[in-house]
VEXDREN-2710 file (C-alpha; in Angstrom, 1 decimal):
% VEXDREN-2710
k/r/px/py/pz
1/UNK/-7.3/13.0/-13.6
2/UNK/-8.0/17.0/-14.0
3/UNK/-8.9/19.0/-16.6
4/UNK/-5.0/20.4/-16.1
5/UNK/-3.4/17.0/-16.1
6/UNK/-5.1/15.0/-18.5
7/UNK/-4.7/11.0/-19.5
8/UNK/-2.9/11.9/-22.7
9/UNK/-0.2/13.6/-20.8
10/UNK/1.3/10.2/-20.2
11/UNK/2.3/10.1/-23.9
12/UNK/3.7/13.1/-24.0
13/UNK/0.3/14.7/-25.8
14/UNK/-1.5/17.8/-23.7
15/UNK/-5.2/18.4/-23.7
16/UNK/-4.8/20.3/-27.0
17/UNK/-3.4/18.0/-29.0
18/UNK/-6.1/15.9/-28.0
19/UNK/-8.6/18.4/-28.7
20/UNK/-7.2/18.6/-32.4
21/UNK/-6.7/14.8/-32.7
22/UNK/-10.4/14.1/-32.0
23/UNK/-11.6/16.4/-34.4
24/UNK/-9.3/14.9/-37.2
25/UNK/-10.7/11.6/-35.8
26/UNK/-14.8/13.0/-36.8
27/UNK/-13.3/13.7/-39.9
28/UNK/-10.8/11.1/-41.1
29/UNK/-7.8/13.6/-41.2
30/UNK/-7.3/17.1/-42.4
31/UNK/-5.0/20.0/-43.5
32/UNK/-3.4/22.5/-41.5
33/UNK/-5.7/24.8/-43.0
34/UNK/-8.4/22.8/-41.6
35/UNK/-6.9/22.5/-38.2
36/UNK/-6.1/26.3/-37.7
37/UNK/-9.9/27.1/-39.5
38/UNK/-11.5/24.7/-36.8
39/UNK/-9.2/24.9/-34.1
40/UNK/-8.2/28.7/-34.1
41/UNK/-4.3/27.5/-34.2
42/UNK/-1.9/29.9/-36.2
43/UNK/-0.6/28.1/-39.1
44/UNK/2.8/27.5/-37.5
45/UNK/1.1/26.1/-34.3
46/UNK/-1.5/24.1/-36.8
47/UNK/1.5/22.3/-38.5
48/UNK/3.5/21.5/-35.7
49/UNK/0.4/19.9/-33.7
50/UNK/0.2/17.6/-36.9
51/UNK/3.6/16.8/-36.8
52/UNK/3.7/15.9/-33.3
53/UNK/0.3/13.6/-33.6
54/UNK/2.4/12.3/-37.0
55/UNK/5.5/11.7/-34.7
56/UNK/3.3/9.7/-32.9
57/UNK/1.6/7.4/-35.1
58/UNK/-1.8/8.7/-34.4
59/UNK/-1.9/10.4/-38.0
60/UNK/-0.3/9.4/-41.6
61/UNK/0.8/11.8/-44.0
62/UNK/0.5/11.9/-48.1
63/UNK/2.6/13.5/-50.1
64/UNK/0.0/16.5/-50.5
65/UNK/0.2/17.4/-47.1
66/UNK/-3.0/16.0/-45.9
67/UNK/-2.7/14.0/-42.9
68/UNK/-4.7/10.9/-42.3
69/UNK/-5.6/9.2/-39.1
70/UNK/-4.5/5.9/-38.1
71/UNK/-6.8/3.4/-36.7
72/UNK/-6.4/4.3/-33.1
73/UNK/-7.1/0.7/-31.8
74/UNK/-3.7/0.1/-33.0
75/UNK/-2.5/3.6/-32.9
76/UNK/-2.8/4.4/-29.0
77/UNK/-1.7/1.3/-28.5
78/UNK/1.7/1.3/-29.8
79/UNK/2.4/4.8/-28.7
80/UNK/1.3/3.6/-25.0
81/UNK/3.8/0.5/-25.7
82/UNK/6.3/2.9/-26.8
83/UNK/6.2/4.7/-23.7
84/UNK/6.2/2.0/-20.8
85/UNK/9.7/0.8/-22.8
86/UNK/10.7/3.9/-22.3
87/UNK/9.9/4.4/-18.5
88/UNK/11.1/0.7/-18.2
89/UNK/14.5/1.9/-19.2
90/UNK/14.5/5.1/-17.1
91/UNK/13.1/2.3/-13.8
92/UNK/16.2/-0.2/-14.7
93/UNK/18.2/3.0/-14.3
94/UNK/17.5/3.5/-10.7
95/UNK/19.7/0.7/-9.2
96/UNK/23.2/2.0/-10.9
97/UNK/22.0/5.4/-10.2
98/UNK/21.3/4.2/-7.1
99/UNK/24.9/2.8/-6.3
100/UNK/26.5/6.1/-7.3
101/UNK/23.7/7.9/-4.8
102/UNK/24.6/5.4/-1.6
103/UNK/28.9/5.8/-3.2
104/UNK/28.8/9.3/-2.8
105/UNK/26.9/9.5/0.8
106/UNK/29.0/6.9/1.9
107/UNK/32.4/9.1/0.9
108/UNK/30.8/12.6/2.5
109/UNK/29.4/11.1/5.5
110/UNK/30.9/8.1/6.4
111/UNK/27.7/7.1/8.4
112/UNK/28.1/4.5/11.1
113/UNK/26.5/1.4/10.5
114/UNK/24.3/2.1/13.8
115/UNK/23.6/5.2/14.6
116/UNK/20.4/7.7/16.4
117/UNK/18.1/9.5/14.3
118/UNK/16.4/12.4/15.8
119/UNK/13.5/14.6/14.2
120/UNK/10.6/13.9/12.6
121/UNK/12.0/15.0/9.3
122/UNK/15.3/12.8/9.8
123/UNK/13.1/10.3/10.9
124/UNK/9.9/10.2/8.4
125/UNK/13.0/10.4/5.7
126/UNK/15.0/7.1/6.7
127/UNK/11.4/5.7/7.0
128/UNK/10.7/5.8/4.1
129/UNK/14.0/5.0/2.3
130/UNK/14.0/2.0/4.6
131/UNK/10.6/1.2/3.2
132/UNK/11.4/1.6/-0.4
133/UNK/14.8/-0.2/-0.9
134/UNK/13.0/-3.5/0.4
135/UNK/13.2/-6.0/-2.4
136/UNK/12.1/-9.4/-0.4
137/UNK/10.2/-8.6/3.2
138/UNK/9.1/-5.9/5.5
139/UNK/9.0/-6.3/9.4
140/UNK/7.2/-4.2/11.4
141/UNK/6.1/-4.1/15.1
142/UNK/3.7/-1.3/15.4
143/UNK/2.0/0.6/18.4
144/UNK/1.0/3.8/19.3
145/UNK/1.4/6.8/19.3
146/UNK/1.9/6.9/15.9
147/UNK/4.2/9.7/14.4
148/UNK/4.7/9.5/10.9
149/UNK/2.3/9.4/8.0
150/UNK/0.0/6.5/7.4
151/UNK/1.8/3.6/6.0
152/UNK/-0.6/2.2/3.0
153/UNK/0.7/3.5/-0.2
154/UNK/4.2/2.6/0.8
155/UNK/3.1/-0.6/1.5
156/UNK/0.7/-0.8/-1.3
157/UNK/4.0/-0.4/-3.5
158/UNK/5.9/-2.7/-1.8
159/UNK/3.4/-5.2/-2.0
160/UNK/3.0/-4.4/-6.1
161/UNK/7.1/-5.0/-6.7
162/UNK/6.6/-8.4/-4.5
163/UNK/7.6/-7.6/-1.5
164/UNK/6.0/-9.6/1.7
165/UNK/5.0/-7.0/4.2
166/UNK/4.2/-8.7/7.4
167/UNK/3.2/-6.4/11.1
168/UNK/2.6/-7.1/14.3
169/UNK/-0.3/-4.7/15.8
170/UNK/-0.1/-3.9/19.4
171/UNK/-4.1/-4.0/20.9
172/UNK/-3.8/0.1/21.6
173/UNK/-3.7/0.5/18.0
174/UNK/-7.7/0.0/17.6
175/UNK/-8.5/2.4/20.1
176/UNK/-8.6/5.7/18.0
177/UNK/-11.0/6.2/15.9
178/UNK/-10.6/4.8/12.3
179/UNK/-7.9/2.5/13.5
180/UNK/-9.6/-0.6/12.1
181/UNK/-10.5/1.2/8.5
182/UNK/-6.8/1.7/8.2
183/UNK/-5.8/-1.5/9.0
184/UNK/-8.2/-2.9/6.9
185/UNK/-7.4/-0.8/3.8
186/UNK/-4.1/-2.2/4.7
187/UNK/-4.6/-5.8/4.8
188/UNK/-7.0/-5.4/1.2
189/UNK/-3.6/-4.2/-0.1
190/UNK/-2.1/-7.3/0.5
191/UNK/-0.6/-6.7/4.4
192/UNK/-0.5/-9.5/6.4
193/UNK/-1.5/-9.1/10.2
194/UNK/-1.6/-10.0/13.5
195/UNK/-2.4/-8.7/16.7
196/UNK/-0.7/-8.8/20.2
197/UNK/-1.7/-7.2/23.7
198/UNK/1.2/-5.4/23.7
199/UNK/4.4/-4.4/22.5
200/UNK/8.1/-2.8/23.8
201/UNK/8.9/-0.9/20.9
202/UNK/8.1/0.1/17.3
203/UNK/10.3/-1.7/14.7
204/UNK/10.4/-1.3/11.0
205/UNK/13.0/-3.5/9.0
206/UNK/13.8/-4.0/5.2
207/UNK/15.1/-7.4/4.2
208/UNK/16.9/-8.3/7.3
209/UNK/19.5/-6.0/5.9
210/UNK/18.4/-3.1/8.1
211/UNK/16.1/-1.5/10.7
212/UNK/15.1/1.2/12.8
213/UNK/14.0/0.6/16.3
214/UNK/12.0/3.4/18.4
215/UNK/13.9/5.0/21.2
216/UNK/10.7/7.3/22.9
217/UNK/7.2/5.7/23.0
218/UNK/6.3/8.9/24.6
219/UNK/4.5/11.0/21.7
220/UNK/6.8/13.5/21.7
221/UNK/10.0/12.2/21.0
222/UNK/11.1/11.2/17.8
223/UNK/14.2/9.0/18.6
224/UNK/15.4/6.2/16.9
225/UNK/18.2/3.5/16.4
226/UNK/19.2/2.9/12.9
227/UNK/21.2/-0.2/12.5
228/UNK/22.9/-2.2/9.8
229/UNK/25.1/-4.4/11.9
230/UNK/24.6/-7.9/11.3
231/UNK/24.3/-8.8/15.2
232/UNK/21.7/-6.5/16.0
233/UNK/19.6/-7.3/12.7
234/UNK/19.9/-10.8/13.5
235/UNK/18.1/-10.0/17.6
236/UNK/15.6/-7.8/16.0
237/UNK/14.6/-10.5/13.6
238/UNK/14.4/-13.0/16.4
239/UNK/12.1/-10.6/18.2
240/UNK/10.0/-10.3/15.5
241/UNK/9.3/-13.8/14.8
242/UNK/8.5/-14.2/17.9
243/UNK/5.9/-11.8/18.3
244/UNK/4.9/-13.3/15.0
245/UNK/4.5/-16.6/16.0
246/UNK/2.4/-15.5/19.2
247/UNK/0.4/-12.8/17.9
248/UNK/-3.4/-13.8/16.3
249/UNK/-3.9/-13.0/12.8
250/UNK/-6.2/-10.9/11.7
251/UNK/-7.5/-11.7/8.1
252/UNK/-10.9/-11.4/5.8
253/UNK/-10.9/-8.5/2.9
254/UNK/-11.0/-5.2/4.2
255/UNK/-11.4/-6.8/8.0
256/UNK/-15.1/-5.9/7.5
257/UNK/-17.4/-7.5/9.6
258/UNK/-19.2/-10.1/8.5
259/UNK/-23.1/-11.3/9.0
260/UNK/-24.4/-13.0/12.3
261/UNK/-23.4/-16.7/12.1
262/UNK/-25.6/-18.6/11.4
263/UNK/-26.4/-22.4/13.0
264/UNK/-23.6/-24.7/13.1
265/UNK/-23.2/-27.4/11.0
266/UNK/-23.8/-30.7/12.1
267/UNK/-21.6/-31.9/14.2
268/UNK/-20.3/-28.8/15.7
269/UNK/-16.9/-28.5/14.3
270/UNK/-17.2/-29.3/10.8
271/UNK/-17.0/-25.2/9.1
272/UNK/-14.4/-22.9/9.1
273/UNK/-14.8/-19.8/11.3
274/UNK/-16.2/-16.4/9.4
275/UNK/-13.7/-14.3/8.8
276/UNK/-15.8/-12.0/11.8
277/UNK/-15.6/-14.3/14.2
278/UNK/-11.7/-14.7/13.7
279/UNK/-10.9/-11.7/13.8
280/UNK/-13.5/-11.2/17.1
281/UNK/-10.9/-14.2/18.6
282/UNK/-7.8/-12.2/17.3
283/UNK/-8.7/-9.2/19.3
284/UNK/-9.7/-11.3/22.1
285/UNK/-6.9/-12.8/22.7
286/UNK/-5.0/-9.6/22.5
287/UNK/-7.2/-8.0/25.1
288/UNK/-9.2/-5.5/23.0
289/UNK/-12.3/-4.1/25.1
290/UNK/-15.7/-4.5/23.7
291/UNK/-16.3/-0.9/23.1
292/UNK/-13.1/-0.3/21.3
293/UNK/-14.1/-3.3/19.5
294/UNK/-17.8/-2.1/18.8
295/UNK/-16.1/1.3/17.5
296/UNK/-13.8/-0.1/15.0
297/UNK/-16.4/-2.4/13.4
298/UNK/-18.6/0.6/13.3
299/UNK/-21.4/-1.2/15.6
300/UNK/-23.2/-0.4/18.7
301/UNK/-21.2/-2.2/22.1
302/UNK/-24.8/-4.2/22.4
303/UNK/-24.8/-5.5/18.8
304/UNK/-21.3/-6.5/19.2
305/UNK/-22.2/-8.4/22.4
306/UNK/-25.0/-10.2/20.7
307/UNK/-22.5/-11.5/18.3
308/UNK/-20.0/-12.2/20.9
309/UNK/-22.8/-14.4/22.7
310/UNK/-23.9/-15.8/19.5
311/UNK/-19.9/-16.8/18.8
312/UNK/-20.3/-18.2/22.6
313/UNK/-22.6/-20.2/22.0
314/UNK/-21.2/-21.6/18.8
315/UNK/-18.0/-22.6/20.1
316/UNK/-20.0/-24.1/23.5
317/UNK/-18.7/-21.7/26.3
318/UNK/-19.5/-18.2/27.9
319/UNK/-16.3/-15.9/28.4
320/UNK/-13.4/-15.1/25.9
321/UNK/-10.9/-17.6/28.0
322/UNK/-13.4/-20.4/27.3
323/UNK/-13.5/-19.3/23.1
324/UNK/-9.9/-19.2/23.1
325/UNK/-9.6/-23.2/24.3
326/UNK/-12.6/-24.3/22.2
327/UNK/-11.4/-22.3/19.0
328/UNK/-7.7/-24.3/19.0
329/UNK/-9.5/-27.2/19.2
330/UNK/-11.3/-26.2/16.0
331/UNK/-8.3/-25.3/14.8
332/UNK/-9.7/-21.8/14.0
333/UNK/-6.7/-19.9/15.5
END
């Protein structure tokens, strides 16, 4: 928060009426006398502050015209509990307001239930409704280039309503720099994903109910098919699972890297993988140079290949091929 949007703005109180509430507070109430003496407030000003701070069961008021403050342990409480009814009532609002919205368009436009969406603006703007009407799951393949805005607090919000948000990562996506920060902040919010060499297309979709499917990979177009119709949703979501079920997941909080592993437990098979070394098979089997690798982990190319050898030799082999067959027989991928 800023000085110019302060915490008691929430409740409907600005930085001034805080400012005269916690003097009252030093001195267990007051007058408005004593508000426009120690707060400079004309007397009209001076009354309706107290008023306001009365109106909100911060202060009490005798029949002399003293104001008293309330415990505000008990005080901010209730007003706070006041409030989030309130904005409770005004969110339980948005789906019939929401019907009326989607009635209206529906009787002006008479959108087609597939249809092409071109411009970034028409684009980033069905993204993001697609995004924000999903109530049970979100399916994404994702590759580069990427055109619109990062995805996190949209998914962050999606994830906080209970929404699954599962996407498939083509390999290109860790190439640019901060690629793997992202997808970590990502995955800490509750994302879960995987990673795949490669991918066709981009493909967002909301509750199987509808999608948008890129029709340029080329960085400058901004193309795409937005579909509703049943047939189509019901392909997409095949392709996706799919992917899903081939890709390697990619997991640990934040995707940070962890320590050197240390000696195997007797027996050679006996631990689970760290979450590094997972995700170093993830992006092995997806076909991730070591330097792009190195970059995203935020390591030199020769410290990652010291832990790639040391992940070699844990799992008994010497190329990525060979950690790929030993780790399913661990049953760490």
């Amino acid at each position: 928060m800023t000085e110019a949007d302060p915490p008691w703005e929430a409740v409907g109180l600005d930085a001034q009426a805080e400012a005269v509430y916690r003097r009252l507070l030093t001195h267990g109430g007051g007058t408005v006398d004593d508000v426009v003496a120690s707060c400079g407030l004309r007397p009209e000003q001076a009354l309706s502050m107290l008023e306001r701070l009365h109106h909100s069961g911060l202060l009490s008021r005798r029949s002399s015209g003293e104001f008293l403050t309330v415990d505000p342990r008990h005080a901010v409480r209730a007003l706070v509990e006041s409030h989030e009814r309130q904005l409770a009532a005004v969110r339980d609002a948005a789906e019939p307001l929401g019907a009326i919205f989607d009635e209206v368009r529906r009787s002006h436009t008479a959108e087609p239930a597939t249809r092409t969406i071109s411009g970034p603006e028409a684009v980033g703007d069905c993204y993001y409704r697609l995004k924000q009407c999903a109530r049970h799951e979100i399916c994404a393949l994702d590759r580069p280039p990427f055109l619109l805005a990062p995805n996190g607090p949209l998914d962050e919000a999606a994830v906080r309503r209970g929404v699954r948000v599962r996407v498939v990562y083509a390999a290109a996506s860790f190439d640019a720099e901060g690629g793997w920060e992202e997808l970590g902040s990502l995955v800490s919010r509750g994302e879960e994903a995987k990673v795949v060499p490669a991918l066709p297309i981009k493909l967002a979709m909301a509750d199987r109910f509808a999608a948008m499917v890129s029709l340029s990979l080329d960085g400058e177009g901004t193309e795409c098919l937005y579909t509703e119709a049943p047939p189509l949703l019901d392909a997409l979501t095949e392709l996706f699972e799919r992917y899903w079920a081939a890709a390697a997941s990619l997991s640990g909080p934040g995707l940070e890297p962890s320590p050197p592993p240390g000696p195997p437990v007797e027996g050679g098979s006996a631990r689970m993988p760290t979450d590094e070394e997972r995700n170093l098979l993830a992006l092995f089997a997806a076909g991730v140079k070591d330097d792009a690798i190195a970059r995203q982990f935020g390591i030199s190319t020769r410290t990652l290949r010291r832990r790639i050898q040391d992940l070699y030799a844990e799992l008994g082999t010497s190329n990525r091929f060979g950690a790929g067959v030993a780790a399913a027989r661990r049953h760490w991928v």
